[in-house]
DRENDO-1510 file (C-alpha; in Angstrom, 1 decimal, always signed):
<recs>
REC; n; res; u; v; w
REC; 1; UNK; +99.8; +93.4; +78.4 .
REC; 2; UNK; +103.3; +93.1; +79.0 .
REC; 3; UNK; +104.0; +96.7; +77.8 .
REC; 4; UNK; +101.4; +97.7; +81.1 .
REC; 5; UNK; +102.6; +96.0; +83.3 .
REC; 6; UNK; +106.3; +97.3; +82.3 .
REC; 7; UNK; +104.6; +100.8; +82.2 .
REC; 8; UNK; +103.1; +100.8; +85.8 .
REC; 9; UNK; +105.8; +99.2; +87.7 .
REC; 10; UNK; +108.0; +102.4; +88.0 .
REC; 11; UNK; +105.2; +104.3; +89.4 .
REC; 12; UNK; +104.0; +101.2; +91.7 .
REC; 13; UNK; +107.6; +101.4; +93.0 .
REC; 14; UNK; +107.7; +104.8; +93.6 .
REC; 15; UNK; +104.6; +104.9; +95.8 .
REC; 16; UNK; +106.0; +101.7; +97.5 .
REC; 17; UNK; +109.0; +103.3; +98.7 .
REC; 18; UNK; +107.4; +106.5; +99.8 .
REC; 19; UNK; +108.9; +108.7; +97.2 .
REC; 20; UNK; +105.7; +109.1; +95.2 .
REC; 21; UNK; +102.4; +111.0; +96.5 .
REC; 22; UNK; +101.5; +110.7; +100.1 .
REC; 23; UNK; +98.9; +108.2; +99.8 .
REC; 24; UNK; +97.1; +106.7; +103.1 .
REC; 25; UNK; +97.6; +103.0; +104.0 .
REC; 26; UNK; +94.5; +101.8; +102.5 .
REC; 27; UNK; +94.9; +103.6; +99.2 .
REC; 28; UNK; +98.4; +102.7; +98.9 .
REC; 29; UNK; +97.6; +98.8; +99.3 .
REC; 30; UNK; +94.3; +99.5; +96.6 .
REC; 31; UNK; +97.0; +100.8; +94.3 .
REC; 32; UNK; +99.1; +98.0; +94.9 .
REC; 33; UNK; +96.3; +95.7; +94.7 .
REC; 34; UNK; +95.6; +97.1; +91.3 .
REC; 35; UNK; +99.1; +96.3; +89.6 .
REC; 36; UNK; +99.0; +92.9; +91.0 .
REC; 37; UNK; +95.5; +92.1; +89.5 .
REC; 38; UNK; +97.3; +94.0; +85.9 .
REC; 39; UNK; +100.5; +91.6; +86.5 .
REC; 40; UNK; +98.7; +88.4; +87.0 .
REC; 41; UNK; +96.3; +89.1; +83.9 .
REC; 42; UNK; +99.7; +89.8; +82.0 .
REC; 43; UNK; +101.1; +86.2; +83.0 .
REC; 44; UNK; +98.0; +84.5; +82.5 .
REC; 45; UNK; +98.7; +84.8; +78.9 .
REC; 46; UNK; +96.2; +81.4; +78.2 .
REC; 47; UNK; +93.4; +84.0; +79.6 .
REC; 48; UNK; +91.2; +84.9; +75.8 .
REC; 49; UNK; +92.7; +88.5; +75.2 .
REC; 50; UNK; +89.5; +90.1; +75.2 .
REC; 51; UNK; +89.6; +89.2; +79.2 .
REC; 52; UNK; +92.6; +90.8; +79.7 .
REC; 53; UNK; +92.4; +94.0; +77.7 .
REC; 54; UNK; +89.6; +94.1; +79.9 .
REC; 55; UNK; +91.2; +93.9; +83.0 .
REC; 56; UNK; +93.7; +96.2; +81.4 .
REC; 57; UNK; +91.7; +99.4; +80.9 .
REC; 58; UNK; +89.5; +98.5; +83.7 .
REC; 59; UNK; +92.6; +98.8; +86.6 .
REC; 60; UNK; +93.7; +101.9; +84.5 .
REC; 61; UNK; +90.4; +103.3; +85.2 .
REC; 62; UNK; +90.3; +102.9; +88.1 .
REC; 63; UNK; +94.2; +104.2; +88.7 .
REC; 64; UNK; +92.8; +107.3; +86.8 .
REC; 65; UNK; +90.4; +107.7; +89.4 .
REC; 66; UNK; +92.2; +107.2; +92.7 .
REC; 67; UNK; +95.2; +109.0; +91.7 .
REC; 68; UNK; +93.5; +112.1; +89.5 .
REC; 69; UNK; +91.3; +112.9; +92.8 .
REC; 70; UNK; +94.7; +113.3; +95.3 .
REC; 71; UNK; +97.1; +114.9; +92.8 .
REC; 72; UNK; +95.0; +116.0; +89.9 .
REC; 73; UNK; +98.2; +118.3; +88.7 .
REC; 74; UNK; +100.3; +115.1; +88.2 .
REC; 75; UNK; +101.2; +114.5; +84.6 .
REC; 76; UNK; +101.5; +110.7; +84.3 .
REC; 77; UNK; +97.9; +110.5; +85.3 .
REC; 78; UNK; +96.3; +113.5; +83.0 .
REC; 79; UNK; +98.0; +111.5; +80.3 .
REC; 80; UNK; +96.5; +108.3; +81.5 .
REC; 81; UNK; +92.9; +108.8; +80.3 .
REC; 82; UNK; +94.2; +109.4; +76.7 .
REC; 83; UNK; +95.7; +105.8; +75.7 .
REC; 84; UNK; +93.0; +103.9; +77.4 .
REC; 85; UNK; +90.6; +104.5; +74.5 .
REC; 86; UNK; +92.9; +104.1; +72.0 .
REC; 87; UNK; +93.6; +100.4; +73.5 .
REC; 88; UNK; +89.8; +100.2; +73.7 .
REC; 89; UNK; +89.8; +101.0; +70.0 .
REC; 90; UNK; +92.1; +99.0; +68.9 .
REC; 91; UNK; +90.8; +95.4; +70.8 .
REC; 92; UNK; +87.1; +96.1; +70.7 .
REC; 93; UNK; +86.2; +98.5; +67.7 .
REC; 94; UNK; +84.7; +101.7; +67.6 .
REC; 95; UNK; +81.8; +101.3; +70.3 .
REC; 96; UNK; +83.8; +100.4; +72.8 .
REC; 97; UNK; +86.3; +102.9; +71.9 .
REC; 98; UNK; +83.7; +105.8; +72.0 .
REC; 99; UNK; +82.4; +104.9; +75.3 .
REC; 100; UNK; +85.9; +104.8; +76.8 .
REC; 101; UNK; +86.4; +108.2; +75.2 .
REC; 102; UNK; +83.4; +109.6; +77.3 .
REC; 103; UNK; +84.7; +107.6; +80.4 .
REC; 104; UNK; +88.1; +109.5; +80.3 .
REC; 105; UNK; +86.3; +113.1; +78.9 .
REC; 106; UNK; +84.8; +112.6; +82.4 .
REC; 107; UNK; +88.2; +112.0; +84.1 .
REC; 108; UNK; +89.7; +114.5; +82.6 .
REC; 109; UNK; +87.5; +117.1; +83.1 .
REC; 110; UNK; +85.4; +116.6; +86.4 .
REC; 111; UNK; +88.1; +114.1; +88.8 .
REC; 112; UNK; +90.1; +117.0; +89.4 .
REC; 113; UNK; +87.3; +118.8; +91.0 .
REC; 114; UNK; +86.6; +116.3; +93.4 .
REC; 115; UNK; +89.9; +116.9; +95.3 .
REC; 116; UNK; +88.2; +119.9; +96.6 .
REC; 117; UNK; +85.5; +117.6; +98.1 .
REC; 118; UNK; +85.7; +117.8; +101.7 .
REC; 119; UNK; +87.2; +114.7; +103.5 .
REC; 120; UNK; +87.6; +112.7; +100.0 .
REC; 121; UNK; +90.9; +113.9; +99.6 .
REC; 122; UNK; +91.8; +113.0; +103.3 .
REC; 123; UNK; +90.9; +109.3; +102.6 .
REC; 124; UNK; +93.3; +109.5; +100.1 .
REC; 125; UNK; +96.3; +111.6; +100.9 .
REC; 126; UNK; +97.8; +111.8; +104.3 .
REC; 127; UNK; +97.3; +114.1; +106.6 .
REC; 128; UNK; +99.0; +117.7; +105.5 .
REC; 129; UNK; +100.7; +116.4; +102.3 .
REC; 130; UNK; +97.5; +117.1; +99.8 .
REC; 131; UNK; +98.8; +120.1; +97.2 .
REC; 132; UNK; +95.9; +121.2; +95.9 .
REC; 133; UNK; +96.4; +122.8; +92.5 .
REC; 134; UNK; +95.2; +125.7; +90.7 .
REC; 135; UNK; +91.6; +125.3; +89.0 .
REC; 136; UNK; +91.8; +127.2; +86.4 .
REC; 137; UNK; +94.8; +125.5; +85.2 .
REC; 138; UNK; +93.8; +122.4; +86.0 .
REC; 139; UNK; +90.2; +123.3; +83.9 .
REC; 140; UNK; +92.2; +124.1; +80.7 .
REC; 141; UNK; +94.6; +121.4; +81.0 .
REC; 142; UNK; +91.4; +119.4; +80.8 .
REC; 143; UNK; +89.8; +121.0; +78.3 .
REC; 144; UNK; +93.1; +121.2; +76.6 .
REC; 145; UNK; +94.2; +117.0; +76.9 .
REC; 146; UNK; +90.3; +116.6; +75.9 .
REC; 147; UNK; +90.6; +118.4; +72.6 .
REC; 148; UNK; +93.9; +116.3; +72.2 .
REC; 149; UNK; +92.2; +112.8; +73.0 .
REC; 150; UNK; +88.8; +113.7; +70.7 .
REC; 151; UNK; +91.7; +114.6; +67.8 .
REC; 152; UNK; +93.4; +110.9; +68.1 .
REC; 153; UNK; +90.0; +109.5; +68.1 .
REC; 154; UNK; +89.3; +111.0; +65.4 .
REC; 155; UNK; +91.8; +110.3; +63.4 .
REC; 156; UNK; +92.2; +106.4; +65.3 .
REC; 157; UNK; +88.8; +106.0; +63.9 .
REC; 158; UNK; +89.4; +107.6; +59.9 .
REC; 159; UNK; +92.1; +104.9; +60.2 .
REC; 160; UNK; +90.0; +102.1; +61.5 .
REC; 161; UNK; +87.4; +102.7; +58.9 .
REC; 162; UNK; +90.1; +102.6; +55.8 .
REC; 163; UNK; +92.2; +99.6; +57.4 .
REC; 164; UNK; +88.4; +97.6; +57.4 .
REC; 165; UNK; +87.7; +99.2; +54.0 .
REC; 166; UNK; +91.2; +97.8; +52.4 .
REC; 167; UNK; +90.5; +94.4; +54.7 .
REC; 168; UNK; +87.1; +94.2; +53.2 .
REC; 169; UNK; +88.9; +94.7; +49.7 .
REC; 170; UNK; +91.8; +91.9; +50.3 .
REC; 171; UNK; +88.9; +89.7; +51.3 .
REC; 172; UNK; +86.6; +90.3; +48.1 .
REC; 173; UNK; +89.7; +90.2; +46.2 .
REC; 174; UNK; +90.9; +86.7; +48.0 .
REC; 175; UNK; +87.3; +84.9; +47.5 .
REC; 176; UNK; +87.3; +86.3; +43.6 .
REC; 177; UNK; +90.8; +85.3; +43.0 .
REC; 178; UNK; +90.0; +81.8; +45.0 .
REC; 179; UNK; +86.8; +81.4; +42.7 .
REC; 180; UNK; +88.6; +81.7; +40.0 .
REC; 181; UNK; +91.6; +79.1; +40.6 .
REC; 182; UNK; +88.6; +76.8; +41.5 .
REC; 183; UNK; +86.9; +77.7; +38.3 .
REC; 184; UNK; +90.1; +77.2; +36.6 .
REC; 185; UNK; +91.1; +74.0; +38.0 .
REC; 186; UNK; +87.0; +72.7; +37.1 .
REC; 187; UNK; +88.0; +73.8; +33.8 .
REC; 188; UNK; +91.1; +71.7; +33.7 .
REC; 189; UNK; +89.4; +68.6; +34.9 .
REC; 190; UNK; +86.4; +69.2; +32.4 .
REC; 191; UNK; +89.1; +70.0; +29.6 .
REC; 192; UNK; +91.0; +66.8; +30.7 .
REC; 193; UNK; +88.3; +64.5; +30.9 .
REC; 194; UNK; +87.0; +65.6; +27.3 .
REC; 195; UNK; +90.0; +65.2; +26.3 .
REC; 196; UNK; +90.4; +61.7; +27.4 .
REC; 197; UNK; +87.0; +60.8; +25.8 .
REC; 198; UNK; +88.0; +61.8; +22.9 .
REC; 199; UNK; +91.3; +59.4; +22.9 .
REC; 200; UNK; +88.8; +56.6; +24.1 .
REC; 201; UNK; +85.9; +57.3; +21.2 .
REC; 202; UNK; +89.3; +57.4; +18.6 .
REC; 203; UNK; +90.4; +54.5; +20.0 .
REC; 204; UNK; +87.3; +52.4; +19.9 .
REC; 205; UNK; +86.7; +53.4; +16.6 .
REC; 206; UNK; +89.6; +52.7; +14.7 .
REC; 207; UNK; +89.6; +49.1; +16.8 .
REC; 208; UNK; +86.2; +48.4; +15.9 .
REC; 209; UNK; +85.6; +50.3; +13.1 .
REC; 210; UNK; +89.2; +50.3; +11.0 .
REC; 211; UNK; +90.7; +47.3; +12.7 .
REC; 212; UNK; +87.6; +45.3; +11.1 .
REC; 213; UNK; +87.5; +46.5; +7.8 .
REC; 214; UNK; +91.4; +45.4; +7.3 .
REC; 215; UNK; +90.4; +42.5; +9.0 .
REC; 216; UNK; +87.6; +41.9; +6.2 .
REC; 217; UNK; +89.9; +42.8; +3.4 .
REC; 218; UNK; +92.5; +39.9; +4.9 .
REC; 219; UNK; +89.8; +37.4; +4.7 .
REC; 220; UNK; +89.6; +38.6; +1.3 .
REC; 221; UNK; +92.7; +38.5; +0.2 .
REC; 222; UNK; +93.3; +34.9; +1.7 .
REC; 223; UNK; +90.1; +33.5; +0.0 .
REC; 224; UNK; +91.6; +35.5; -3.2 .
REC; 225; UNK; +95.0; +33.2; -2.4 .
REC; 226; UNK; +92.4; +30.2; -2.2 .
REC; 227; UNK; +91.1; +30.9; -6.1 .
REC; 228; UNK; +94.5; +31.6; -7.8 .
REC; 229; UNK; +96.5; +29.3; -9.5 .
REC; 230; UNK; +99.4; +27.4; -7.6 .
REC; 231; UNK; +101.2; +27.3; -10.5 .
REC; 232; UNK; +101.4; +31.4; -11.2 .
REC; 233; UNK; +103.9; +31.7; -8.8 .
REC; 234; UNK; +104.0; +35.5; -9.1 .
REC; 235; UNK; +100.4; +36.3; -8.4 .
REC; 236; UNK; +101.2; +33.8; -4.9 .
REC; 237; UNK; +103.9; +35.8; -4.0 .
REC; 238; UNK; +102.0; +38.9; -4.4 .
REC; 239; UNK; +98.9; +38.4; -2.6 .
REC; 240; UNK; +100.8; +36.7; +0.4 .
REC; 241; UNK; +103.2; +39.9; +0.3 .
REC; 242; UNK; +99.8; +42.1; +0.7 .
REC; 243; UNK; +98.3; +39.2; +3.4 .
REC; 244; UNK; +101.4; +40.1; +4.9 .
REC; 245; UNK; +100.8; +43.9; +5.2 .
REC; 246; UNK; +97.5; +43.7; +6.3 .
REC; 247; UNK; +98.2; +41.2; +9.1 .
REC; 248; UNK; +100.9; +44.2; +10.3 .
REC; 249; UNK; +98.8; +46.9; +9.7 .
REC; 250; UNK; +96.2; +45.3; +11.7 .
REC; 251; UNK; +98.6; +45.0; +15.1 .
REC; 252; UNK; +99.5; +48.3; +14.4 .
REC; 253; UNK; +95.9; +49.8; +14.6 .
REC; 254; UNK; +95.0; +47.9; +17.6 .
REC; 255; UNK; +98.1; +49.2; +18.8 .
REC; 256; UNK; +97.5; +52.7; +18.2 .
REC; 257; UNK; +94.0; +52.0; +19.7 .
REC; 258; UNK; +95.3; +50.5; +22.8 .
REC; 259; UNK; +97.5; +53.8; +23.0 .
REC; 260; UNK; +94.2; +56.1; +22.8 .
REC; 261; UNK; +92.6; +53.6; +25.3 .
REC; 262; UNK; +94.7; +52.0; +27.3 .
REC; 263; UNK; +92.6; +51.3; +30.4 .
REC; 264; UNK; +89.1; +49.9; +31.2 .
REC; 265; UNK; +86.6; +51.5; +33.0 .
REC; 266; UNK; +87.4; +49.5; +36.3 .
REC; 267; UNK; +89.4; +49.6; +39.6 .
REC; 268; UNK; +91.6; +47.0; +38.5 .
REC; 269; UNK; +92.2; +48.8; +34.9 .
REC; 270; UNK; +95.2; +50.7; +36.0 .
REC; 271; UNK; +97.5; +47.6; +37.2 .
REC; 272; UNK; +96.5; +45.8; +34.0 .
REC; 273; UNK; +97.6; +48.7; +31.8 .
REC; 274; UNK; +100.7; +49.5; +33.7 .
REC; 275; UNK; +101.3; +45.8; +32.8 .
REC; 276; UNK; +100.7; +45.7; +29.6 .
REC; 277; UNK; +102.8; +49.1; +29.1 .
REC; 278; UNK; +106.0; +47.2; +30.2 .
REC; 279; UNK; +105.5; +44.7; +27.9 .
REC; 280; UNK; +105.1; +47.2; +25.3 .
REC; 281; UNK; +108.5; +49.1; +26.4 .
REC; 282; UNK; +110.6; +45.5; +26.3 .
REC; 283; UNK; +109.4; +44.6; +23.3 .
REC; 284; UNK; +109.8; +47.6; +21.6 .
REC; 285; UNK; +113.2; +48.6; +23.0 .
REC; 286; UNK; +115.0; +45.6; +23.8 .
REC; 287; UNK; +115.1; +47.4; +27.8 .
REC; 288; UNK; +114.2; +45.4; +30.7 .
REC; 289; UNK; +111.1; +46.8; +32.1 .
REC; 290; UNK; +110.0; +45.5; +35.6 .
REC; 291; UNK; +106.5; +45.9; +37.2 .
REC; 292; UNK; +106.2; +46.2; +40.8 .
REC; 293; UNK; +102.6; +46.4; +42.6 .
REC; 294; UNK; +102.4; +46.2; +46.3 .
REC; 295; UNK; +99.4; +46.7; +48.7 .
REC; 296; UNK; +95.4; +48.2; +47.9 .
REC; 297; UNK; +96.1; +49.4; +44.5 .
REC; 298; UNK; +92.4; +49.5; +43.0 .
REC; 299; UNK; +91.7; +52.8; +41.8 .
REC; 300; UNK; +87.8; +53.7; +41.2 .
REC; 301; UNK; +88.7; +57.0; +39.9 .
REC; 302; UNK; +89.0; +56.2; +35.9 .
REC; 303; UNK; +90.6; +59.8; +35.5 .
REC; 304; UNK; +92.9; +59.4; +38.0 .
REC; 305; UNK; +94.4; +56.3; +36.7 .
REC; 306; UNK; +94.6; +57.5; +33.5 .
REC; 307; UNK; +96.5; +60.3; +34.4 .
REC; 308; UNK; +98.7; +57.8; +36.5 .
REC; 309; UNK; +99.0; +55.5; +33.4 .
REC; 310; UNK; +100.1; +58.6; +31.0 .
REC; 311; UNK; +102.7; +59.3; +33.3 .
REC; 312; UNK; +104.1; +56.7; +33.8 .
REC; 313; UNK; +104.0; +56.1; +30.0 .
REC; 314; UNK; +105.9; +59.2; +29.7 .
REC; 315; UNK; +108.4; +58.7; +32.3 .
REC; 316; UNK; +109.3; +55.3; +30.7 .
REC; 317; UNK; +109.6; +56.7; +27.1 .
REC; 318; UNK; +111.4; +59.7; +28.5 .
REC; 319; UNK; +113.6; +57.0; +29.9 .
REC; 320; UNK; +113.7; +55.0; +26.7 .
REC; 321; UNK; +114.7; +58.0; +24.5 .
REC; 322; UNK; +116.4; +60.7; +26.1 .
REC; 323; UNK; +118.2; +58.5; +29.0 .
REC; 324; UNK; +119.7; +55.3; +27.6 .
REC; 325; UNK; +118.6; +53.4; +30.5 .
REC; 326; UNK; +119.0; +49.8; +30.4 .
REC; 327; UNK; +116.8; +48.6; +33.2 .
REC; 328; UNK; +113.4; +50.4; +34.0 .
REC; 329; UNK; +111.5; +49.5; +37.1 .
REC; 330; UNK; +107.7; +50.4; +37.1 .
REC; 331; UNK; +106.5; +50.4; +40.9 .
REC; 332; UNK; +102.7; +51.0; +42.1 .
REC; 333; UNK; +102.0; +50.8; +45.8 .
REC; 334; UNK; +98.8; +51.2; +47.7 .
REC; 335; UNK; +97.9; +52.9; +51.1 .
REC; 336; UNK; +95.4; +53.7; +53.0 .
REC; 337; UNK; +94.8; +57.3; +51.6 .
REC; 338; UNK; +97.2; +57.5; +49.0 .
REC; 339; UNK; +98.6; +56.0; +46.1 .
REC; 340; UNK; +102.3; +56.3; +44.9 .
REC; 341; UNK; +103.7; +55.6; +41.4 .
REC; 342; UNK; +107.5; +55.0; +40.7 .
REC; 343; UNK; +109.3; +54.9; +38.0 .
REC; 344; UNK; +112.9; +54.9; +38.0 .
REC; 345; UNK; +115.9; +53.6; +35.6 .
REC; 346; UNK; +119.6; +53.3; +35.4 .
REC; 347; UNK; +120.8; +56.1; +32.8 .
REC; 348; UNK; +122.1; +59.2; +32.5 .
REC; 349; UNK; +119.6; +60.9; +35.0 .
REC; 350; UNK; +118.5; +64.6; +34.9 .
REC; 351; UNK; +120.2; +67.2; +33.1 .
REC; 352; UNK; +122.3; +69.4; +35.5 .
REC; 353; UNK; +120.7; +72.8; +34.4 .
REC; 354; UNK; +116.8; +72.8; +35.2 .
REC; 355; UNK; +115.6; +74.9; +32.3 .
REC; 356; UNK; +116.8; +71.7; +29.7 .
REC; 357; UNK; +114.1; +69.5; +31.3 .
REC; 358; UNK; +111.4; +69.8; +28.6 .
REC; 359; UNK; +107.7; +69.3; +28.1 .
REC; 360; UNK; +107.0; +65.7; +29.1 .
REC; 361; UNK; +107.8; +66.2; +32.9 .
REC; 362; UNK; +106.1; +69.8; +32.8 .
REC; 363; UNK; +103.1; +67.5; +31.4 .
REC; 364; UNK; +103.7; +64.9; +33.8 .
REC; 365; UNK; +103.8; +67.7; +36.8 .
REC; 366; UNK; +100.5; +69.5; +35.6 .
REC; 367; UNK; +98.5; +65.8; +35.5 .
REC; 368; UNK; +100.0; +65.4; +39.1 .
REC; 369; UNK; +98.4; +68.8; +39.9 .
REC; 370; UNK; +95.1; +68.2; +38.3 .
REC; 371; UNK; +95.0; +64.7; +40.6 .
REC; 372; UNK; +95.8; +67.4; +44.2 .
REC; 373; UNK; +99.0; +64.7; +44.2 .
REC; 374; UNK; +102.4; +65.8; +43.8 .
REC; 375; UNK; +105.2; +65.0; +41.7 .
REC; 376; UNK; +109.3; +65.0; +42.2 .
REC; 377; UNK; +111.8; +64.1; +39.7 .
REC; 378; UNK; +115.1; +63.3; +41.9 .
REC; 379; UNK; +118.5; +61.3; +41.1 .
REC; 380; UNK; +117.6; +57.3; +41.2 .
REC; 381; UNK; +119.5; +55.0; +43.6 .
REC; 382; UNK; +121.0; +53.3; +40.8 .
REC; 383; UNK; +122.6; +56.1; +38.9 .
REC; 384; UNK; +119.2; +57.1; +36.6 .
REC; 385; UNK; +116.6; +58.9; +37.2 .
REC; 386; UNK; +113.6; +58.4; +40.0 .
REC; 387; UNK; +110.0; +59.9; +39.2 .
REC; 388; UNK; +107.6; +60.1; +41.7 .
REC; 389; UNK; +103.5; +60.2; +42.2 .
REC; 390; UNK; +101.6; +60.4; +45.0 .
REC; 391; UNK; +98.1; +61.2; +44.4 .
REC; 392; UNK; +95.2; +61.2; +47.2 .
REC; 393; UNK; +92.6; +58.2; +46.9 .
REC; 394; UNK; +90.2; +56.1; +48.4 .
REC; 395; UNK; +91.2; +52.5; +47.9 .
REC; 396; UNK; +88.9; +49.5; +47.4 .
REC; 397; UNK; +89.8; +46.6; +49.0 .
REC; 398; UNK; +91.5; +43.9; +47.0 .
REC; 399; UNK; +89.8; +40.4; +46.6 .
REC; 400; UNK; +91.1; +37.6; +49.3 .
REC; 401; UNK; +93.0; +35.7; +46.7 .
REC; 402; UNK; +95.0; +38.9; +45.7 .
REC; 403; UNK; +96.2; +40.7; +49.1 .
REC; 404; UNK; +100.0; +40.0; +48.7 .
REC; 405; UNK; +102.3; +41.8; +46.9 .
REC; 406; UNK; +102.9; +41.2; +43.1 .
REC; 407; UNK; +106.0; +41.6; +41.5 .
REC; 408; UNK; +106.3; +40.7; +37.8 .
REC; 409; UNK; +108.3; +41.4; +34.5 .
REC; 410; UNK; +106.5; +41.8; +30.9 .
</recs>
């Protein structure tokens, strides 16, 4: 629009100051009238495009008209009737291209003729300044600029057909390729969730299936201790020694079953285990592991805070291992839409080149992905290293007699 407006002005100002063709007072202020309705269109740039492509190609119609009847010879105005269907084709498509292409085939070839009508051109021109040109160049001119205009078209419309063509392709192509991430990511979830059955089945089993057998062959072994002899101090000493072993081995089953099932199948499962988990880390390790929960932090989405709980179980052994941290703080906080797990600790932070960061936080990154959440590893504001989730949910409200904020060690 701007380009049109730039386009016409020289030729507007031109026929303002007289230099131009001799046009009479009323066709002068039509043509003027005609650039102001193309200059207002071109400011109102809020104005739906359509409306003023519209306005476009009808005032240069209409120029076409005026002008190619009182100087049909001029060359600004045979070349006119060739770009308006081109614009036409380009804003509207093909139909509307065509049917300008016959509106300026008509200009081209028959508008110059009417200069010959008598008293037409006097409306027009002034008196005595009308130089009529030669019709048979004028005819082949038309004939000639037609041949050039039905050639672009042409070829605008070969174009047209291939740039929709390769559109239609990047558009099959986008919904295949988007099909397949979603297929993909339904795969990960599906692969996920199996996965985490599978941990959970493990888990119950060796608690109630292994856990109780040892349990059975201590009860044994104690009523064993029960028949022997006080006085055959060896045979004491031995079956307390293997009492001993299956008390351990015991805690270290339920252990390993926690581990492959750390959470219930509740909203309130995640907060538990996250509390239980720094328990497990100060024990362990000797390091000081703080829990922090603040706000709505029920979670209905069992896979969710799974994936929540596994990494934060990996940030803190990360932390544990690799970092020599000797303070880890464990924060979960609640909002309205989102949830955000912290964990952060006091050691030697990241390693300054990125391709030494190795598989747990590329784990920790893809269970981020599979929750639509997103994950950041940054330097800690005490020295360590700062994790960060924040995963989209929809919170349940907490009971009455729990809407504070907790804060609690092991």
């Amino acid at each position: 629009m701007i380009a049109s407006a730039l386009v016409y002005l020289p030729v507007t100002a031109i026929v303002l100051a007289g230099q131009g063709p001799a046009l009479t007072g009323p066709i002068t202020g039509v043509a003027v009238g005609i650039y102001g309705i193309l200059l207002l269109e071109t400011l109102l740039w809020r104005v739906d495009y359509r409306v003023r492509v519209g306005v476009n190609l009808a005032t240069g119609y209409a120029l076409a008209l005026i002008v190619g009847i009182a100087l049909p010879q001029g060359p600004f105005i045979r070349a006119l009737p060739l770009i308006l269907p081109l614009i036409a084709t380009i804003f509207f498509g093909r139909r509307a291209g065509s049917i300008a292409t016959g509106l300026s085939i008509l200009i081209l070839l028959f508008v110059p003729s009417l200069s010959t009508v008598p008293g037409l051109v006097g409306i027009l021109v002034a008196e005595g300044q009308h130089v009529p040109g030669w019709p048979s160049f004028i005819w082949f001119q038309g004939i000639a600029l037609t041949a050039i205009l039905l050639q672009s078209m042409v070829l605008l419309n070969r174009f047209h057909e291939m740039l929709m063509q390769s559109l239609a392709d990047r558009t099959a192509a986008y919904h295949k390729l988007k099909d397949e991430i979603q297929e993909r990511r339904r795969l990960e979830h599906e692969v996920a969730r199996i996965t985490d059955e599978e941990r959970r089945r493990l888990g119950n089993e060796i608690h109630d299936g292994v856990c109780q057998q040892i349990t059975a062959a201590l009860l044994r072994s104690e009523a064993l201790r029960e028949w022997l002899n006080p006085a055959d101090a060896s045979a004491t000493e031995a079956i307390t020694g293997l009492t001993t072993l299956l008390e351990e081995t015991i805690d270290e089953a339920r252990a390993v079953a926690h581990g492959l099932c750390p959470l219930e199948s509740d909203s309130e499962a995640l907060a538990a285990a996250l509390r239980t988990l720094a328990g497990r880390i100060q024990t362990a390790s000797g390091i000081a592991c703080v829990l922090e929960i603040a706000g709505d932090v029920y979670l209905a989405d069992v896979a969710k805070a799974n994936h929540l709980y596994r990494i934060a179980q990996e940030a803190a052994s990360n932390a544990v291992r690799h970092a020599h941290a000797r303070t880890i703080s464990i924060r979960l906080s609640g909002a309205e839409d989102s949830l955000l797990l912290e964990v952060e600790d006091d050691g030697d932070g990241l390693p300054e080149n990125s391709n030494a960061r190795g598989m747990g936080l590329r784990t920790m990154s893809y269970r981020a992905d599979l929750m639509e959440g997103m994950l950041t590893a940054t330097a800690g504001t005490r020295g360590g290293t700062l994790i960060a989730c924040r995963v989209p949910c929809t919170g349940l409200p907490l009971p009455e007699h729990q809407r504070q904020d907790v804060k609690e060690g092991p």
